[in-house]
PDB file of N, CA, C and O in Angstrom:
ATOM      1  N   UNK A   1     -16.518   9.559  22.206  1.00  0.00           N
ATOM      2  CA  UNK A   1     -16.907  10.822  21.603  1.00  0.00           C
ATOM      3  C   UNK A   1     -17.802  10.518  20.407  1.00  0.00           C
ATOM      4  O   UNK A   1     -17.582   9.496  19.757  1.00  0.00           O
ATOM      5  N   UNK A   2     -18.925  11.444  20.034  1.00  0.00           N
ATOM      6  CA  UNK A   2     -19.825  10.976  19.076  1.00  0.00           C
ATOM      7  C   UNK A   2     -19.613  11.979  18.170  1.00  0.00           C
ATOM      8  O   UNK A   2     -18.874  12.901  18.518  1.00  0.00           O
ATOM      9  N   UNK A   3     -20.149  11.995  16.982  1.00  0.00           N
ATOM     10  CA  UNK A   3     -19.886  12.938  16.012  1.00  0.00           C
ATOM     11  C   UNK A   3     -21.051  13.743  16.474  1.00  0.00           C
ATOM     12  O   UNK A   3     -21.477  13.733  17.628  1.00  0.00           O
ATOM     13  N   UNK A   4     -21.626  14.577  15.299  1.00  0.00           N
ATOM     14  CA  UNK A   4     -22.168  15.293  15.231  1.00  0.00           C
ATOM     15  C   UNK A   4     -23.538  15.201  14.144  1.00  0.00           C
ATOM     16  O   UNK A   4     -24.743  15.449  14.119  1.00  0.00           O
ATOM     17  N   UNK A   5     -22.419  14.657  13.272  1.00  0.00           N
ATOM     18  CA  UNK A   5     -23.363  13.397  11.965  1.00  0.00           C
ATOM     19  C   UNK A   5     -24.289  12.990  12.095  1.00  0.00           C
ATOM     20  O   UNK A   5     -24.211  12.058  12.896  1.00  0.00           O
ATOM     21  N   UNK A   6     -25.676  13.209  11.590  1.00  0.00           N
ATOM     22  CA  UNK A   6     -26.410  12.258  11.876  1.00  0.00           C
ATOM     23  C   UNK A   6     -26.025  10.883  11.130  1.00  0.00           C
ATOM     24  O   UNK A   6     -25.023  10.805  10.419  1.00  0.00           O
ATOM     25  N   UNK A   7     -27.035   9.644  11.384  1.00  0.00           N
ATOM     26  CA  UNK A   7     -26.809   8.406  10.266  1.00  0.00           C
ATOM     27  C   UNK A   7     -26.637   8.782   9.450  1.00  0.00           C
ATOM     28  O   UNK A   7     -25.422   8.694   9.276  1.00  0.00           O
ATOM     29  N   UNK A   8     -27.255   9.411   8.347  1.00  0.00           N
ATOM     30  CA  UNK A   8     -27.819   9.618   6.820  1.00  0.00           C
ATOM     31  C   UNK A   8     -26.391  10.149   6.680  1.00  0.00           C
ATOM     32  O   UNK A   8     -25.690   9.313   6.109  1.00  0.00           O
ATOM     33  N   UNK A   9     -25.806  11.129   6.971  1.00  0.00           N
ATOM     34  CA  UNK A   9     -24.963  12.110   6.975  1.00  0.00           C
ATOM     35  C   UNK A   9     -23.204  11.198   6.924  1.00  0.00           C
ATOM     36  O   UNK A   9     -22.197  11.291   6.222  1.00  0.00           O
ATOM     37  N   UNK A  10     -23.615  10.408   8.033  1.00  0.00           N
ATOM     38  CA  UNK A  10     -22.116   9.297   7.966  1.00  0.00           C
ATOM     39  C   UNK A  10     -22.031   8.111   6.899  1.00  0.00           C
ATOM     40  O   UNK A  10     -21.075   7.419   6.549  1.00  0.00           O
ATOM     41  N   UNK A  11     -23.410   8.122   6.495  1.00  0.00           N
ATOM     42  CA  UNK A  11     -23.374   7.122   5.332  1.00  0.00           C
ATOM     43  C   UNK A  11     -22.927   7.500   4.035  1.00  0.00           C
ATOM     44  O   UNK A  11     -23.633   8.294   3.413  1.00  0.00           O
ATOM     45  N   UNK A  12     -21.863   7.065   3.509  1.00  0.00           N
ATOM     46  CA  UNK A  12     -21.174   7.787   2.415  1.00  0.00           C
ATOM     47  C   UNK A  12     -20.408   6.624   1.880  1.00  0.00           C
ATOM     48  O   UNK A  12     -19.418   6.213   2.485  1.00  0.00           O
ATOM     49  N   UNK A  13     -20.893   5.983   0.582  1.00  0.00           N
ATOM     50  CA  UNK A  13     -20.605   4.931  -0.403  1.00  0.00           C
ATOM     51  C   UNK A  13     -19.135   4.871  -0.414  1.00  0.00           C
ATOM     52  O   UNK A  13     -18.646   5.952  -0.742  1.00  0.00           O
ATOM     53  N   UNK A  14     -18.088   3.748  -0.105  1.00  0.00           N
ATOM     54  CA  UNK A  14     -16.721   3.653  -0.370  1.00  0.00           C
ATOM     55  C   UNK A  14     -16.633   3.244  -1.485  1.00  0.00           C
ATOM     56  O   UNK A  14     -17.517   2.564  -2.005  1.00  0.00           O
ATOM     57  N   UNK A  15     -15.833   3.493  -1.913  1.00  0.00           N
ATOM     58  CA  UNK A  15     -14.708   2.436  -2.878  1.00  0.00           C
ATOM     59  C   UNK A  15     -13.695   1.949  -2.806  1.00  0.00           C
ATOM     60  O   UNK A  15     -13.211   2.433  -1.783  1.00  0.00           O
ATOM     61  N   UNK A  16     -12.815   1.098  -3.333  1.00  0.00           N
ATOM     62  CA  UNK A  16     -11.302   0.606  -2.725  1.00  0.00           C
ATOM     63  C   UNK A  16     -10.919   2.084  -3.850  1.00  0.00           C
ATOM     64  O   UNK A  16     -10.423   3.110  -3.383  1.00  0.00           O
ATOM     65  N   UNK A  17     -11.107   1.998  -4.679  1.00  0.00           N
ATOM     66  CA  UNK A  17     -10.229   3.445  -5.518  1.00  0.00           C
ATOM     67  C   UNK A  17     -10.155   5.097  -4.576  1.00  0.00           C
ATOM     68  O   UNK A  17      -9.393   6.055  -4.705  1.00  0.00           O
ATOM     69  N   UNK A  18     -11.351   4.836  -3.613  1.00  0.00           N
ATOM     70  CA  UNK A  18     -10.897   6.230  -2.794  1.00  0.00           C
ATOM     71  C   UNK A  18     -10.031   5.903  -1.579  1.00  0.00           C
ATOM     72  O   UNK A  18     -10.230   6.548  -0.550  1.00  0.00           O
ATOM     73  N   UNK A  19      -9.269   5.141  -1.601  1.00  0.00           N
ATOM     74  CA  UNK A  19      -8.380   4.730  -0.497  1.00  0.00           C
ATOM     75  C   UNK A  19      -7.213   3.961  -0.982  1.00  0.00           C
ATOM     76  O   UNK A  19      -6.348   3.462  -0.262  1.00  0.00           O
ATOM     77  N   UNK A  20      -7.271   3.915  -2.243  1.00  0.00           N
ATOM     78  CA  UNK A  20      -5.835   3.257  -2.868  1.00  0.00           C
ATOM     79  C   UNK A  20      -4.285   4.753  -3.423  1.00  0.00           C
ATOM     80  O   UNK A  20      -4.081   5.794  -4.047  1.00  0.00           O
ATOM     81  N   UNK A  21      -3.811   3.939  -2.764  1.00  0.00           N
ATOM     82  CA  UNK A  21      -2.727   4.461  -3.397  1.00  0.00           C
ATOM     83  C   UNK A  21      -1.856   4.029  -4.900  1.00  0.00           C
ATOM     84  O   UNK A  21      -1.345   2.914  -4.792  1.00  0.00           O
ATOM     85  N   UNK A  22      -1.638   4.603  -6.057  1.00  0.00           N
ATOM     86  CA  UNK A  22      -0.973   3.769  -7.193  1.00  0.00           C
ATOM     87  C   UNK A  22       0.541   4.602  -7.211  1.00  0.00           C
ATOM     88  O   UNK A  22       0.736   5.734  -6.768  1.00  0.00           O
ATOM     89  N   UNK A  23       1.631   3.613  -7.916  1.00  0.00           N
ATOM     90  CA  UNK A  23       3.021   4.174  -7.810  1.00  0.00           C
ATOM     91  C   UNK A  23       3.091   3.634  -9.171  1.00  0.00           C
ATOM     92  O   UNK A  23       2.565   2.587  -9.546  1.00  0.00           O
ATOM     93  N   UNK A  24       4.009   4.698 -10.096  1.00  0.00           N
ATOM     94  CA  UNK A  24       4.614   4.576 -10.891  1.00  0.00           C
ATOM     95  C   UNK A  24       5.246   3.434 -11.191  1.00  0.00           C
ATOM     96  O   UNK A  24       5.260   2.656 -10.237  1.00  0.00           O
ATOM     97  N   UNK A  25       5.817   3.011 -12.237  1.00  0.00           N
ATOM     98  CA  UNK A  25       7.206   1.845 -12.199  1.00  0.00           C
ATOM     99  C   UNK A  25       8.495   2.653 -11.750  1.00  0.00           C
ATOM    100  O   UNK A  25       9.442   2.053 -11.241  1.00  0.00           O
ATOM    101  N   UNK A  26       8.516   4.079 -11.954  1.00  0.00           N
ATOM    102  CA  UNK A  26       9.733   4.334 -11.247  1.00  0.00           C
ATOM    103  C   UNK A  26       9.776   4.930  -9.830  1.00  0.00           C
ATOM    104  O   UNK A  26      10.730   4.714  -9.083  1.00  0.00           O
ATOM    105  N   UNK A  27       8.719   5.688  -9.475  1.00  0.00           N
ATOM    106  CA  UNK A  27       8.393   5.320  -7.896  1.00  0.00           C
ATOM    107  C   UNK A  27       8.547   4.384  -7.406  1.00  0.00           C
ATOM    108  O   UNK A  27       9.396   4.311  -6.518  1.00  0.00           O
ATOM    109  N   UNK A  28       7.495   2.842  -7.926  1.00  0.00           N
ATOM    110  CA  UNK A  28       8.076   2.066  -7.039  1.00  0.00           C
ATOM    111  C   UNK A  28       9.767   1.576  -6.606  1.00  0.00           C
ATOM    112  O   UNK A  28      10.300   1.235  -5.550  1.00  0.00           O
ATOM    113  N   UNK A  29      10.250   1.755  -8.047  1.00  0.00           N
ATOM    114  CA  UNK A  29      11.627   1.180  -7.977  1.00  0.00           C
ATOM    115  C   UNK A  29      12.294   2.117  -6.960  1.00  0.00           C
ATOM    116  O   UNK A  29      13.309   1.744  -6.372  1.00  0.00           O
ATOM    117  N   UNK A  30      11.946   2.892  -6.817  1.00  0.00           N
ATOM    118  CA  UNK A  30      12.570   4.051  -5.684  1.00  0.00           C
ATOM    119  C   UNK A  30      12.305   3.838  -4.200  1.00  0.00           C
ATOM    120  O   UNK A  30      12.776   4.522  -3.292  1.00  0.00           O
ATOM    121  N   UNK A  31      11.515   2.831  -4.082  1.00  0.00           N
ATOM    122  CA  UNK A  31      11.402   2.366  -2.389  1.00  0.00           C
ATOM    123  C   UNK A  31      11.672   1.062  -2.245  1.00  0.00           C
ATOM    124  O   UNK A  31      11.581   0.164  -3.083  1.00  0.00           O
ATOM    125  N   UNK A  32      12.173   0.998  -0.593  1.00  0.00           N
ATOM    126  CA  UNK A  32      12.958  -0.017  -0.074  1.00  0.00           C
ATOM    127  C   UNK A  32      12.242  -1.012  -0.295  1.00  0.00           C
ATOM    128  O   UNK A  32      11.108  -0.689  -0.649  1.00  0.00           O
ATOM    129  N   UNK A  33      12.443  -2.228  -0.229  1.00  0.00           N
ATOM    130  CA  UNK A  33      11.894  -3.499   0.053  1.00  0.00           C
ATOM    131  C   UNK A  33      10.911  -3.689   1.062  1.00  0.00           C
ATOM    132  O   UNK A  33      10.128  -4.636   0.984  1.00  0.00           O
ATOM    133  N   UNK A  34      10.880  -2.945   1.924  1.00  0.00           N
ATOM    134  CA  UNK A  34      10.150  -3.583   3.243  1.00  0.00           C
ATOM    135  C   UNK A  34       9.085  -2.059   3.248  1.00  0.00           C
ATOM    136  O   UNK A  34       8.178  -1.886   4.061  1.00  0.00           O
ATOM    137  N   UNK A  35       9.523  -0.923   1.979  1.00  0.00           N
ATOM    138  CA  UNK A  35       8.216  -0.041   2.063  1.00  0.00           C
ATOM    139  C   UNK A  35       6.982  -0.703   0.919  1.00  0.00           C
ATOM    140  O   UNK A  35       5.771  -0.482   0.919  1.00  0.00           O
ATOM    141  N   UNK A  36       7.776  -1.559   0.004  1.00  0.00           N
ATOM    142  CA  UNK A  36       6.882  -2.109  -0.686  1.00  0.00           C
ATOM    143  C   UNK A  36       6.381  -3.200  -0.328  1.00  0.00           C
ATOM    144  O   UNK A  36       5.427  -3.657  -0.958  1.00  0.00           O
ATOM    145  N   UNK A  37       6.880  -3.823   0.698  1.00  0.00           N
ATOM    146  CA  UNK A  37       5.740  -5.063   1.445  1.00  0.00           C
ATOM    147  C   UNK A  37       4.998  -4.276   2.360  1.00  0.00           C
ATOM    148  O   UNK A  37       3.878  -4.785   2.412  1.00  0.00           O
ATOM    149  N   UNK A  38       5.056  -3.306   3.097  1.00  0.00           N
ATOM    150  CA  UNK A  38       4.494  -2.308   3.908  1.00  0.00           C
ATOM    151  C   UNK A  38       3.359  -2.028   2.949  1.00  0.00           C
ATOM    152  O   UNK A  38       2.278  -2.449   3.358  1.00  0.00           O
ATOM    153  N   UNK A  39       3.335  -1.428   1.789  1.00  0.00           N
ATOM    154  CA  UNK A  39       2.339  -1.056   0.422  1.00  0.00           C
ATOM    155  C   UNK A  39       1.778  -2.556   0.463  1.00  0.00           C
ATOM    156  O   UNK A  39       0.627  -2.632   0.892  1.00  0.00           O
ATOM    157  N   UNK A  40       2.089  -3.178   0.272  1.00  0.00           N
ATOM    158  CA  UNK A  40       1.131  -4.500  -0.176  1.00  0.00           C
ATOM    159  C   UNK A  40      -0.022  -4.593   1.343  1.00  0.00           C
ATOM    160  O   UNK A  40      -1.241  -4.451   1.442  1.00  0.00           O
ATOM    161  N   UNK A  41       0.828  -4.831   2.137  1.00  0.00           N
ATOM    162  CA  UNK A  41       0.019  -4.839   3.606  1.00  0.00           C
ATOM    163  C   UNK A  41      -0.535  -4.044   3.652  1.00  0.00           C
ATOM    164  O   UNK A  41      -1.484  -4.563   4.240  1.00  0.00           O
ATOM    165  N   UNK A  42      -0.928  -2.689   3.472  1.00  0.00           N
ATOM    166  CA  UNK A  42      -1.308  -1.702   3.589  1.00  0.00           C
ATOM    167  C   UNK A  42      -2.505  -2.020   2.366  1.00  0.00           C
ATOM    168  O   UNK A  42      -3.618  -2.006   2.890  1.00  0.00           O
ATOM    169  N   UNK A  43      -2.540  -2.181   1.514  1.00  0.00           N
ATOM    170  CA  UNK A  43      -3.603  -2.005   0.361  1.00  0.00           C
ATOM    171  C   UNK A  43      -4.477  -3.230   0.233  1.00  0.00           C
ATOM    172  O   UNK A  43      -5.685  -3.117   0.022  1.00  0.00           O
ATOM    173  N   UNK A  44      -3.768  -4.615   0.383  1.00  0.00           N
ATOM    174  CA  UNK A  44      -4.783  -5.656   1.017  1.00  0.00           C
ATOM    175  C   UNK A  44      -6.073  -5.668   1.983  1.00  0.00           C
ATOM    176  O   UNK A  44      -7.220  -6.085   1.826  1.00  0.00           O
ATOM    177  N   UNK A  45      -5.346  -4.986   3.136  1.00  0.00           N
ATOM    178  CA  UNK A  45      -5.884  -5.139   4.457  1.00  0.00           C
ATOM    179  C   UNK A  45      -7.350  -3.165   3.729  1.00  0.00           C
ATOM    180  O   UNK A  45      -8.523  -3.151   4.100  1.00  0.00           O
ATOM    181  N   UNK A  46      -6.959  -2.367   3.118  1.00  0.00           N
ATOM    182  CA  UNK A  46      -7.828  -1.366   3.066  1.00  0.00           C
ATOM    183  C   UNK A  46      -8.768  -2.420   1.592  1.00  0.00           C
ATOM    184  O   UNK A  46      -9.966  -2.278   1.345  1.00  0.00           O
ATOM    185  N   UNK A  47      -7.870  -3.350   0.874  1.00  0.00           N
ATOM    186  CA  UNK A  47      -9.116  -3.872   0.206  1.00  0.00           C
ATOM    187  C   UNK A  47     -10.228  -4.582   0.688  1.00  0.00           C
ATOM    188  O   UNK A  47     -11.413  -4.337   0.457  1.00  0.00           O
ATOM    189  N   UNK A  48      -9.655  -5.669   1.516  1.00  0.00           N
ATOM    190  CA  UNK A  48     -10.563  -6.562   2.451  1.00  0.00           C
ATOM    191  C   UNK A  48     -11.685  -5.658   3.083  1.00  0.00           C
ATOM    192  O   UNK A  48     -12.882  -5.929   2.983  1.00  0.00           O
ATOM    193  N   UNK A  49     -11.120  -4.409   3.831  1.00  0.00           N
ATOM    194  CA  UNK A  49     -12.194  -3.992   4.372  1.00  0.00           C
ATOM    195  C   UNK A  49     -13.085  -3.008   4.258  1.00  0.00           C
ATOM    196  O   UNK A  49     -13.926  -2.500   5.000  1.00  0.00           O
ATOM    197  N   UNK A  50     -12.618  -2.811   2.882  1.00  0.00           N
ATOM    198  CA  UNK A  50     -13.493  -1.869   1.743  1.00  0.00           C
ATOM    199  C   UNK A  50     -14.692  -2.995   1.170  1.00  0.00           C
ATOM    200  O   UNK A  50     -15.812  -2.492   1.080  1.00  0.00           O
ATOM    201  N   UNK A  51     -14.588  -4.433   0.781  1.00  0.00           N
ATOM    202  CA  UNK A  51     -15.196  -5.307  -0.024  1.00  0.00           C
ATOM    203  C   UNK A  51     -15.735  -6.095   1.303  1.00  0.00           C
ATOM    204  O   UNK A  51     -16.240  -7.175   0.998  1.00  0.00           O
ATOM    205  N   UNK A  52     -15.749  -5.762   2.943  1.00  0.00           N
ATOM    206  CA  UNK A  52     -16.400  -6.096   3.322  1.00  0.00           C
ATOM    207  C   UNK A  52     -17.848  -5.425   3.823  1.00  0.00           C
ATOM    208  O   UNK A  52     -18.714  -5.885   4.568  1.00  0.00           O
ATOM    209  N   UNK A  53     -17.786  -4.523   3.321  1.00  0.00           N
ATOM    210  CA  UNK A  53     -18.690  -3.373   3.480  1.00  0.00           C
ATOM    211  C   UNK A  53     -19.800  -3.475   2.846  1.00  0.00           C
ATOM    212  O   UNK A  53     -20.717  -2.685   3.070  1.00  0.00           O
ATOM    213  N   UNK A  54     -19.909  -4.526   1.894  1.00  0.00           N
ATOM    214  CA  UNK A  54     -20.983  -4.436   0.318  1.00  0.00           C
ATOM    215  C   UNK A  54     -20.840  -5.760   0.584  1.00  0.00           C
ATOM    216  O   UNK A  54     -19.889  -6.392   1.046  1.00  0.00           O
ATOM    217  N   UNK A  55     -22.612  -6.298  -0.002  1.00  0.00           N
ATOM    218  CA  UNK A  55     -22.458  -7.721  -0.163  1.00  0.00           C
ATOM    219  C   UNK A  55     -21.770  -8.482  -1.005  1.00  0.00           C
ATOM    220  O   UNK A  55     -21.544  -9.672  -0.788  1.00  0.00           O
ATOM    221  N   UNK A  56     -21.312  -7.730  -2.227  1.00  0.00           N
ATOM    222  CA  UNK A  56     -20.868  -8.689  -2.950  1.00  0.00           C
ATOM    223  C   UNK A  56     -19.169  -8.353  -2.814  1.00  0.00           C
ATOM    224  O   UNK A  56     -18.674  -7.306  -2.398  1.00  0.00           O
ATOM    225  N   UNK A  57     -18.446  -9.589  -3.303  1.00  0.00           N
ATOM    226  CA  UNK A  57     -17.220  -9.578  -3.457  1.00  0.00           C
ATOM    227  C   UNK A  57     -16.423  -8.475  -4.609  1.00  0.00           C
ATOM    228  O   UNK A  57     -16.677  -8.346  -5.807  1.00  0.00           O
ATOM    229  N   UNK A  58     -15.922  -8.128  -4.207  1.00  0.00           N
ATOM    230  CA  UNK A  58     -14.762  -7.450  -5.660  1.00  0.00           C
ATOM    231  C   UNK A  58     -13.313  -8.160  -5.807  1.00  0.00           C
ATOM    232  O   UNK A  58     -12.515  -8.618  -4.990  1.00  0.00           O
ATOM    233  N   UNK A  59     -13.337  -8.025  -7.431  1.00  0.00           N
ATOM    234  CA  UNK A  59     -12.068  -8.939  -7.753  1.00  0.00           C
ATOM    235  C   UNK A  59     -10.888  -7.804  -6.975  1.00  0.00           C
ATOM    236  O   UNK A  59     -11.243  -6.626  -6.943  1.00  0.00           O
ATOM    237  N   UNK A  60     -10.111  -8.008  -6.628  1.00  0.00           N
ATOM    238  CA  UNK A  60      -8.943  -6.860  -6.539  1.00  0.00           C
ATOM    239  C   UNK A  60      -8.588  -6.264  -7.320  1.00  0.00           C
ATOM    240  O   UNK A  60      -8.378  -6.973  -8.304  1.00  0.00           O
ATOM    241  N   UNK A  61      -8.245  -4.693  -7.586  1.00  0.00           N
ATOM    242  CA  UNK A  61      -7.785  -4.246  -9.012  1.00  0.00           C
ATOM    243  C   UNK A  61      -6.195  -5.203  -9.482  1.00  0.00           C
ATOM    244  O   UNK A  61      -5.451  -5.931  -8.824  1.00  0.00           O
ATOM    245  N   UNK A  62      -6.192  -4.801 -10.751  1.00  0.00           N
ATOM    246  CA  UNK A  62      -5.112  -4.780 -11.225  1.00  0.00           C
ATOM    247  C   UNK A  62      -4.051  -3.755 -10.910  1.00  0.00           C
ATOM    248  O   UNK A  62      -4.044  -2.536 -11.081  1.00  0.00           O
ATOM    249  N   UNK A  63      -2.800  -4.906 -10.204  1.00  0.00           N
ATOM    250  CA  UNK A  63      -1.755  -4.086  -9.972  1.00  0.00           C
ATOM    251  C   UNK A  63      -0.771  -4.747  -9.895  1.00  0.00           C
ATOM    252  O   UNK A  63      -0.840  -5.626  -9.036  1.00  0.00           O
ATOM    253  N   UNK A  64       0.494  -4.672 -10.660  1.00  0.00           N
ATOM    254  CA  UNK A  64       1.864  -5.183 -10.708  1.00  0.00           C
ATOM    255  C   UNK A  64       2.030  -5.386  -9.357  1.00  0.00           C
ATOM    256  O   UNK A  64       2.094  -6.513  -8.864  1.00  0.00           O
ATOM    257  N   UNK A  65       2.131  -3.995  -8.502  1.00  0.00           N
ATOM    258  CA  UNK A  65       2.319  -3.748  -7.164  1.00  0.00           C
ATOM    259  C   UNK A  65       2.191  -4.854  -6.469  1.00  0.00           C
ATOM    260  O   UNK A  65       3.178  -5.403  -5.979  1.00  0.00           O
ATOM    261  N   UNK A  66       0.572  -5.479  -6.290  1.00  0.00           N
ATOM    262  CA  UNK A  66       0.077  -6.463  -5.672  1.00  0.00           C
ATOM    263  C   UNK A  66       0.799  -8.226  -5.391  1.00  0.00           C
ATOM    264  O   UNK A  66       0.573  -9.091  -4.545  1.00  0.00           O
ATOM    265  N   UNK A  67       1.599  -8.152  -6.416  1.00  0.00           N
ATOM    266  CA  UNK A  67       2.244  -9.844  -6.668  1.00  0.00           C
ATOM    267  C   UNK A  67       3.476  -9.418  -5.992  1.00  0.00           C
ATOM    268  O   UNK A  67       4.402 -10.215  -5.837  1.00  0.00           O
TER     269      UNK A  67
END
């Protein structure tokens, strides 16, 4: 199925910040173990392929979350 979009129209600048999710310190403390490795997997894999989009590299943001 094709859009409707032309090129010009589907071309629309990302960022990792329009696809990140951030949690509180007490949100996070409020989810299971395996939703916060789920969050890590989840925000890696949308960084990688946000920073593969652009030639240059981006550092990863800063996030407790992340370690």
């Amino acid at each position: 199925v094709y859009s409707s979009l032309t090129t010009s129209q589907a071309l629309v600048p990302v960022a990792f910040e329009d696809v990140a999710v951030y949690f509180s310190a007490e949100e996070w403390a409020e989810l299971a173990g395996w939703q916060q490795e789920l969050y890590r997997e989840v925000m890696k894999e949308n960084y990688e392929l946000i920073s593969s989009l652009g030639k240059e590299r981006f550092p990863p943001p800063c996030s407790t979350h992340w370690k």
